[in-house]
Structure formats: structure tokens, C-alpha cells
FIDO-686029 format. One record per residue (C-alpha): x, y, z. Coordinates in steps of 0.25 Angstrom, whole numbers, padded with zeros to 4 digits. Layout:
BEGIN
{site {X, Y, Z}};
...
REM end
This chain:
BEGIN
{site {0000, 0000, 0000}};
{site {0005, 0014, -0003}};
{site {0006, 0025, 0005}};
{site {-0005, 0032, -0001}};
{site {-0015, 0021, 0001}};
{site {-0010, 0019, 0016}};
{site {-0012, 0034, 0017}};
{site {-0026, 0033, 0010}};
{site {-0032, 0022, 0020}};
{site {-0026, 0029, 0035}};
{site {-0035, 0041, 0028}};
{site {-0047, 0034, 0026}};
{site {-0045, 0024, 0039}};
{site {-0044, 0035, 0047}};
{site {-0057, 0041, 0043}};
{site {-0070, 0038, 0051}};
{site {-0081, 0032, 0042}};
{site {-0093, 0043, 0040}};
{site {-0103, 0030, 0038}};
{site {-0098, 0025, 0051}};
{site {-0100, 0036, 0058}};
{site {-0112, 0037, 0052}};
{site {-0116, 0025, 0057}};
{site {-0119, 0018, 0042}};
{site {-0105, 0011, 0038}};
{site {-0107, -0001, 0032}};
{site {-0092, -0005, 0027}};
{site {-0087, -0018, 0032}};
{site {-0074, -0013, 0032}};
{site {-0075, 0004, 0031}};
{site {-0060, 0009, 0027}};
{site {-0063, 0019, 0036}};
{site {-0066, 0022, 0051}};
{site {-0076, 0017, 0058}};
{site {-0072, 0025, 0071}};
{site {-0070, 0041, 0075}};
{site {-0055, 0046, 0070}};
{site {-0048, 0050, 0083}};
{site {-0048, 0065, 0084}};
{site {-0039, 0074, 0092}};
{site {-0049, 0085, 0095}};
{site {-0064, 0087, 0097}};
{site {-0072, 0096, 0087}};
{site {-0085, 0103, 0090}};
{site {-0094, 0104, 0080}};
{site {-0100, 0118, 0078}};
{site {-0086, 0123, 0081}};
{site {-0079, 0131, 0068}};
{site {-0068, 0137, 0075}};
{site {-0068, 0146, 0062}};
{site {-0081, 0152, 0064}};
{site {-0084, 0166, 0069}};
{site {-0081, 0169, 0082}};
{site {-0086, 0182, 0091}};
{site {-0089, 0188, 0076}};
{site {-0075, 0187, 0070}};
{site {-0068, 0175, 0061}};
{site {-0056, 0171, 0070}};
{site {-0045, 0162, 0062}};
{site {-0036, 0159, 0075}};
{site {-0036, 0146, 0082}};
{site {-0048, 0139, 0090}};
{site {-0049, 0128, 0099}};
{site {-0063, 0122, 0104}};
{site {-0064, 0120, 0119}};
{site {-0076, 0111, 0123}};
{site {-0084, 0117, 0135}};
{site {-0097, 0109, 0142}};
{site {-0110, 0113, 0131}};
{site {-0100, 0124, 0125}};
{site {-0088, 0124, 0114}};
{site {-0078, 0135, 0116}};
{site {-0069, 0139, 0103}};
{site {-0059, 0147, 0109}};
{site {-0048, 0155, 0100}};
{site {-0035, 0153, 0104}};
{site {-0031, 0168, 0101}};
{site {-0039, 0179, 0094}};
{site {-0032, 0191, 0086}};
{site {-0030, 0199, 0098}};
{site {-0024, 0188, 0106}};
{site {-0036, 0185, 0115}};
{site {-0044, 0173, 0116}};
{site {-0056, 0171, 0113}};
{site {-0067, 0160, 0118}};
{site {-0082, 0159, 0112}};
{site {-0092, 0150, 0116}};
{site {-0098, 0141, 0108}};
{site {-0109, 0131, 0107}};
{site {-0107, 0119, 0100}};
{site {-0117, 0117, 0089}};
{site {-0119, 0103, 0090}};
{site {-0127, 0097, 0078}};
{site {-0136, 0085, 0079}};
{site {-0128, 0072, 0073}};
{site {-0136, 0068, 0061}};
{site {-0131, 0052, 0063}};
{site {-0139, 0053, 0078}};
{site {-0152, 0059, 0069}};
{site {-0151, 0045, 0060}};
{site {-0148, 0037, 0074}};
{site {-0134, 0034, 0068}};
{site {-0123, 0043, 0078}};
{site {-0113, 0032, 0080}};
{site {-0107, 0042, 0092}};
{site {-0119, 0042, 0102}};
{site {-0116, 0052, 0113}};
{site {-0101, 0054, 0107}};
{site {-0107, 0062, 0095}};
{site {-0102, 0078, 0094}};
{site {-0118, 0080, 0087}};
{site {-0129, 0081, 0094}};
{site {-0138, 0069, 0096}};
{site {-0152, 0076, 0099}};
{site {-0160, 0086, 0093}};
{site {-0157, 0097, 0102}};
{site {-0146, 0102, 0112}};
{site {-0149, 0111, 0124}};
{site {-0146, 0112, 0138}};
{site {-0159, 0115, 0142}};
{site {-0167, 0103, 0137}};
{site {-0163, 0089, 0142}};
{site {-0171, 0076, 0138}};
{site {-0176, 0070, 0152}};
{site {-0185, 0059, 0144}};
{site {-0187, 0052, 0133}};
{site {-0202, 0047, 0132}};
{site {-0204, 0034, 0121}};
{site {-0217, 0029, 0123}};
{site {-0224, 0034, 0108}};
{site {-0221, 0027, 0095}};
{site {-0223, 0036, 0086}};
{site {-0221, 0052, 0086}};
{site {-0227, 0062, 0097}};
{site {-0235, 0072, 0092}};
{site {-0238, 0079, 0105}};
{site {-0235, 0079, 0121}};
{site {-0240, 0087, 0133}};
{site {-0236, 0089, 0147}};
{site {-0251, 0089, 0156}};
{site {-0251, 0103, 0163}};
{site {-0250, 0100, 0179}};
{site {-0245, 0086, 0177}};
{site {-0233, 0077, 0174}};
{site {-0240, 0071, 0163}};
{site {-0234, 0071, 0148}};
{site {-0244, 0068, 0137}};
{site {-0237, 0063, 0123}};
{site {-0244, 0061, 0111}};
{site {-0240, 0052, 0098}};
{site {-0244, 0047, 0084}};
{site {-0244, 0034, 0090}};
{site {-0258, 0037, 0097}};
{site {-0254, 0039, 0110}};
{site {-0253, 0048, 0122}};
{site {-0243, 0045, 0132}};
{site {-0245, 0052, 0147}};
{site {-0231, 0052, 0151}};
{site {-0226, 0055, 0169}};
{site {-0215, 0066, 0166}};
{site {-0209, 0061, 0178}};
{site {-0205, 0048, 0174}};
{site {-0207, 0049, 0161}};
{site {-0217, 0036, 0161}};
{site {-0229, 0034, 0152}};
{site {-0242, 0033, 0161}};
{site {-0254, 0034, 0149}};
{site {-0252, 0030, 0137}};
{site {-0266, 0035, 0129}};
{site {-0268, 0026, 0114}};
{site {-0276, 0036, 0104}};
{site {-0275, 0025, 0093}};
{site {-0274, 0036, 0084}};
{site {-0261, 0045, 0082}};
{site {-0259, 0057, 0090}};
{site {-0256, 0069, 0085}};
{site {-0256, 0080, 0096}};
{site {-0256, 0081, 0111}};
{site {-0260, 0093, 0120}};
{site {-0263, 0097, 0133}};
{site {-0269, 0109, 0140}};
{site {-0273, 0109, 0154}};
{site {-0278, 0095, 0158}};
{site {-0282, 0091, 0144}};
{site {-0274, 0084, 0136}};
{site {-0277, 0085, 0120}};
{site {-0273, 0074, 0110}};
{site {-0274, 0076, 0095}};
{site {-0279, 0065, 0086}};
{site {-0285, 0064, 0073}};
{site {-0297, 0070, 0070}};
{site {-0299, 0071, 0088}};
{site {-0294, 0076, 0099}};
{site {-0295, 0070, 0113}};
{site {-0295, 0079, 0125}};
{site {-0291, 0072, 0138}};
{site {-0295, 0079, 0151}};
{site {-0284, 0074, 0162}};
{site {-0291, 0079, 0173}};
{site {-0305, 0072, 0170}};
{site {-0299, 0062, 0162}};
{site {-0308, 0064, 0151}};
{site {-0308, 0063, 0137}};
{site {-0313, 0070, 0124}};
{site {-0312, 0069, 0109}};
{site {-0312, 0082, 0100}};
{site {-0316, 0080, 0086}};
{site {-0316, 0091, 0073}};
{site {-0301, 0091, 0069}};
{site {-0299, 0084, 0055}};
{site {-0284, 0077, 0056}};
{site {-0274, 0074, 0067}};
{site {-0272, 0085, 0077}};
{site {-0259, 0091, 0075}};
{site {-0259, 0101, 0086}};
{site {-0267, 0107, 0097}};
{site {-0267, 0119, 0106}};
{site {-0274, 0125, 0117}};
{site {-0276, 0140, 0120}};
{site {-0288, 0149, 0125}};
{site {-0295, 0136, 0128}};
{site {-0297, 0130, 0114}};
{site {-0291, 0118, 0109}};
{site {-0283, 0119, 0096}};
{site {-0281, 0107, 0086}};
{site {-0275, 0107, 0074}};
{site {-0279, 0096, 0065}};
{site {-0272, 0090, 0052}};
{site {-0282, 0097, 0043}};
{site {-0278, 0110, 0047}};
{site {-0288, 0116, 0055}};
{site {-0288, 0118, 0069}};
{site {-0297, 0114, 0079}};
{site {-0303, 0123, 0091}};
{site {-0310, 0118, 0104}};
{site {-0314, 0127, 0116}};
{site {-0315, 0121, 0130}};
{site {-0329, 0120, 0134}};
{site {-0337, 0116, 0146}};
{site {-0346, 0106, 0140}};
{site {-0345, 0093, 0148}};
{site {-0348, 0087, 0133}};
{site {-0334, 0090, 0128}};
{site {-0325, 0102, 0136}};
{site {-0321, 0105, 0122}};
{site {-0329, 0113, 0111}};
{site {-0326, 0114, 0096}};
{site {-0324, 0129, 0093}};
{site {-0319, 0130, 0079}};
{site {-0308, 0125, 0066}};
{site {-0298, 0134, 0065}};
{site {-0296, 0133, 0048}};
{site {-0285, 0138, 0039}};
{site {-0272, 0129, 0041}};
{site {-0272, 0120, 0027}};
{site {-0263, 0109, 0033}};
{site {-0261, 0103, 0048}};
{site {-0261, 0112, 0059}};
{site {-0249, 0105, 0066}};
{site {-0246, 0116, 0078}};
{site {-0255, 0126, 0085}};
{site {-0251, 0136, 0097}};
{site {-0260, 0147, 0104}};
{site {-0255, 0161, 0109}};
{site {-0264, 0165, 0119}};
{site {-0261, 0182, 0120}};
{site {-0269, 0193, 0125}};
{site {-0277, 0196, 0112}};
{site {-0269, 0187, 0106}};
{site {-0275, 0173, 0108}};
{site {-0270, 0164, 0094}};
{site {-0269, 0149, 0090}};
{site {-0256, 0149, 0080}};
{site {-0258, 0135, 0070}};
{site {-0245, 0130, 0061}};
{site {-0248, 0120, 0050}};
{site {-0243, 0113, 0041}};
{site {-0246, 0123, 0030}};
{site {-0235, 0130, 0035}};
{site {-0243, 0143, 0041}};
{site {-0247, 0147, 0055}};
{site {-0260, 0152, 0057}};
{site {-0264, 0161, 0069}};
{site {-0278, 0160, 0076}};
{site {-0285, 0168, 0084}};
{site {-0291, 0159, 0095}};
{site {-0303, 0169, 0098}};
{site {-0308, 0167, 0084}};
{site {-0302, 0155, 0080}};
{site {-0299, 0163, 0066}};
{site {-0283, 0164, 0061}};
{site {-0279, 0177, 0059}};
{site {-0264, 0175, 0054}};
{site {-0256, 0165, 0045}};
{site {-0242, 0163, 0047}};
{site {-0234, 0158, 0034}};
{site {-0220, 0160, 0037}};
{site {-0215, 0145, 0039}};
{site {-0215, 0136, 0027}};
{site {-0216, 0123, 0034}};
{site {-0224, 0116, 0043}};
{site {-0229, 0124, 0056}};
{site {-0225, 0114, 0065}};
{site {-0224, 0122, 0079}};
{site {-0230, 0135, 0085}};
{site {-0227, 0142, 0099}};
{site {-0231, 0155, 0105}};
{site {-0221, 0163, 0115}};
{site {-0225, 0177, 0119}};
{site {-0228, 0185, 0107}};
{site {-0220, 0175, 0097}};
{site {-0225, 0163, 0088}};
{site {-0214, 0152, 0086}};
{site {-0219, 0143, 0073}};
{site {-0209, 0131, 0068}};
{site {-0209, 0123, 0057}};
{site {-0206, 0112, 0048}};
{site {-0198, 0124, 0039}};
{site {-0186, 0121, 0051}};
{site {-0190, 0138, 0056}};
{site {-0196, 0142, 0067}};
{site {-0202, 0156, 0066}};
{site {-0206, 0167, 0076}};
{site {-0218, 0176, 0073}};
{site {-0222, 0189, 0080}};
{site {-0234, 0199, 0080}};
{site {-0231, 0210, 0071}};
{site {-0237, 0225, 0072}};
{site {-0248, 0221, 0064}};
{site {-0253, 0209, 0070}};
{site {-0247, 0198, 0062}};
{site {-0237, 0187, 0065}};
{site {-0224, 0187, 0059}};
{site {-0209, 0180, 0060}};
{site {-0201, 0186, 0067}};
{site {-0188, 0174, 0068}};
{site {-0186, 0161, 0059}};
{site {-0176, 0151, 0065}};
{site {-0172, 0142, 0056}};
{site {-0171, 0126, 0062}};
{site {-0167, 0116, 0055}};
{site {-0169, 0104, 0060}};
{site {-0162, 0093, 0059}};
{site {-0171, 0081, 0057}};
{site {-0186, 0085, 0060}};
{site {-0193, 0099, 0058}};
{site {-0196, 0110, 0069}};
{site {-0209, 0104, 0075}};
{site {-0213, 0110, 0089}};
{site {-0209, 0122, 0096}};
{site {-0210, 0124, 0112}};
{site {-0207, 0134, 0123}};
{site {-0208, 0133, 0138}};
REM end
């Protein structure tokens, strides 16, 4: 063998196999490494010790220092012979081998494995009982009750204590919503809605939507329901011993499902906002049950609303999530677009506490 051939093959034995790492190799005998190259020094992804610092290109030399949750990059000597420090945090980025379940690293991986990072939120339980996806879960006011909801026709009563199941309830049918309010528990079906007292135990069925109920929402007391058909549903609490809930209207105008609902409840101000998946928003005033704006900025599915103060927070399957404010003349409009893009799954719900 010749000296080039011997210097070809310690160049490719001393690679590591991308298929390996992968996790898909498939070679009985792979020519080149099926294990890490031994490395003399750890890097940080997110780290480009070129990049701009405190506003100026700097062309001198860096070294990273590793600190707790931070990454330091500190220069070793800057034009006027000080040094300078600037904290950074580490942009860690999701490993796309852990989304495809094929991370051969496990905990050892410099990517993130889960969908989020934050200091602030921890996982304290993971809860496995449903089969199919959740469409909807509720946390009984005054109780330690969790309420879940699934396509797979159930709804699971959960103890946040222990974390145990303690009811499972069988629908037969898929489940497509779950609410609460007060000691009712709501549970959107096709076509119905069943209505669960949990202090008299009793049960009631309410008919008139068309389609699987997306979403519903309570304010002013009227129940909300927003049906696969596009048209929303109203029913106001009533004091017949028949049925405590009474029929009070359709709100028409969506051309697709209504699949998020939200209501502001403002001195003079009281509004139900509905997203669809016609891509618009409409805005309803709750007194008359008539829509008196439609919001068309997103060009995806509406697939979240929330109210906080005088802002309205709407996401979408366009990866944006969009802010809208009152203007002087009484309309709605944006007044910040963030851009997300996801890595695997659209923006679906929005929340604040």
C-alpha cells in the first residue's frame, strides 16, 4: 500500500459515520467510525466568537467560559487593552434526531431534548391514561379535581395530588371540548353538549349545534359553543327546574369551523371574539349577539384567542402570533406580529396566569 492510500484511509477512519449518529447505519462493515472523535475542547452552539459584541466587530481573540445556565465569551484583550466580558445565553436548539425518536446521546446530547426551555416551568407529572389526542382539560374551581378530555371518548377525573385516576367517564363517541365554570362541567360532543352539575350530580343534554363542538366559552352567563358548521351557539342560565339552560340564539357569519372562542367582559365593552378556520376573527357584541367587526390580518387558521387588559392576543396555523388594539376610532388593529416558527407542530393554544 502506498502512502497516499494509507493517508487516505486514517482520513476517513477517523471520521464518525453521520448515518451512525443518526442512528440508520446499515453497513456490516462501515469504513468509518462508529463512535465520537475524541475532542480536545467543548463547543457551544450558538456561540460565533466572530459575531458582534456591545455593538462593534471585534477581531482579537476569544475563549468561552461555561457558567451554571449562562456561556461567557470573554475577550482576551480589546484595542485599549482592557477586558471585556459579555454574557450570553446559550441558544440551544431542539435535536432533530430526538423529534424522530433517533438521538443516540440521550442526556449527553449538547441539543435540547423537549419543546421548550425555562427556568420557570418544570414537568411534575406526566398523566398516560388517554389513547388518542386531548382535546380539552379543566381544573374544577375549589377542588383538586383535573378534568381531561380525549377523542378517545373519555373523561378522566384526575387527584392532582397523586396524580391517580378516580373516574374514568365513557362517551362512546369522540370528545372534542372540555370546560368548566363554576361547579358545571361542560363536555362538547357531536351534535350535543352534556352539562354535569358537580354539586347536585345532575345531568343535561343540550341540542341545536350541527357538527363536533370545537370550542366553548362562558361569559355574562351565556354559554358559547362553537360548532364544526361555523355557527355559534348561545344558551343563557335560566331558573326552569326543566332544563337550567335556555336557548337564546345562533350567532352566523363564520364559513368554516369556529375552533376558539374568548369573551372580554369590559365596562361597555362586553364582547365574545371567535377564530376560525376561515382565517378571520370576528368580534360579537354579547348584549345583542350581532358581530360588529371582522378581523382578517392572519392567513392561517385562527387557532388561539386571549384577552389581557385592553389587548387581544390571536395565533395561528401561519406560525404568527398577532396583538391588536383599540384605535381612535373604535376599530381593532395589529399592533405586533411575532413570528414563530415552530419546529414540528403549529401555534395551537395561547394562555396567561
Amino acid at each position: 500500500m502506498d502512502a497516499k492510500s494509507v493517508k487516505m484511509n486514517k482520513e476517513i477512519y477517523g471520521k464518525t459515520c453521520i448515518y451512525w449518529r443518526a442512528g440508520r447505519c446499515n453497513r456490516n462493515s462501515c469504513k468509518f467510525m462508529h463512535a465520537e472523535t475524541p475532542s480536545t475542547h467543548t463547543s457551544y452552539p450558538g456561540i460565533n466568537v466572530k459575531s458582534k459584541i456591545c455593538g462593534k466587530k471585534h477581531h482579537s481573540s476569544y475563549k468561552i467560559i461555561s457558567k451554571s445556565k449562562k456561556t461567557l465569551v470573554q475577550k482576551s484583550e480589546d484595542r485599549d487593552g482592557t477586558n471585556v466580558v459579555v454574557s450570553k445565553k446559550s441558544s440551544r436548539t431542539i435535536c432533530k434526531y430526538w423529534t424522530n425518536n433517533r438521538c443516540l446521546y440521550g442526556e449527553q446530547c449538547i441539543n435540547l431534548h423537549s419543546w421548550f426551555q425555562s427556568d420557570a416551568l418544570f414537568t411534575i407529572a406526566e398523566l398516560h391514561q388517554h389513547k388518542k389526542d386531548i382535546t380539552g382539560i379543566t381544573l374544577l374551581a375549589g377542588t383538586n379535581k383535573l378534568y381531561s378530555a380525549s377523542t378517545d371518548g373519555t373523561v378522566r377525573i384526575w387527584d392532582c395530588h397523586t396524580g391517580q385516576s378516580l373516574k374514568v367517564i365513557n362517551f362512546g363517541t369522540e370528545v372534542n371540548s372540555l370546560i368548566s365554570e363554576g361547579p358545571w362541567i361542560f363536555v362538547g360532543l357531536k351534535n350535543a353538549i352534556k352539562a354535569f352539575n358537580t354539586k347536585t350530580n345532575l345531568e343535561y343534554t343540550l341540542d341545536g349545534p350541527k357538527g363536533r363542538i370545537l370550542h366553548m366559552a362562558v361569559g355574562n352567563d351565556i354559554l358559547f359553543a362553537g360548532a364544526e358548521d361555523g355557527v355559534i351557539t348561545a344558551w343563557r342560565e335560566s331558573s326552569e327546574t326543566k332544563s337550567p339552560f335556555e336557548l337564546v340564539g345562533s350567532l352566523i357569519g363564520h364559513t368554516e369551523s369556529v375552533v376558539c372562542l374568548i369573551v372580554s367582559l369590559n365596562v361597555g365593552w362586553n364582547m365574545l371574539y371567535s377564530g376560525s378556520m376561515d382565517q378571520s376573527i370576528k368580534v360579537w357584541n354579547i348584549d345583542t349577539l350581532q358581530c360588529t367587526m371582522t378581523l382578517n390580518e392572519h392567513t392561517g387558521v385562527v387557532t388561539s384567542l386571549l384577552c389581557w387588559e385592553k389587548y387581544l392576543f390571536s395565533s395561528s396555523s401561519d406560525d404568527t402570533i398577532k396583538i391588536w388594539a383599540m384605535t381612535e376610532v373604535g376599530t381593532l388593529a395589529v399592533v405586533y406580529t411575532h413570528n414563530e416558527q415552530s419546529v414540528r407542530y403549529p401555534i395551537i393554544w395561547l394562555y396567561f396566569s
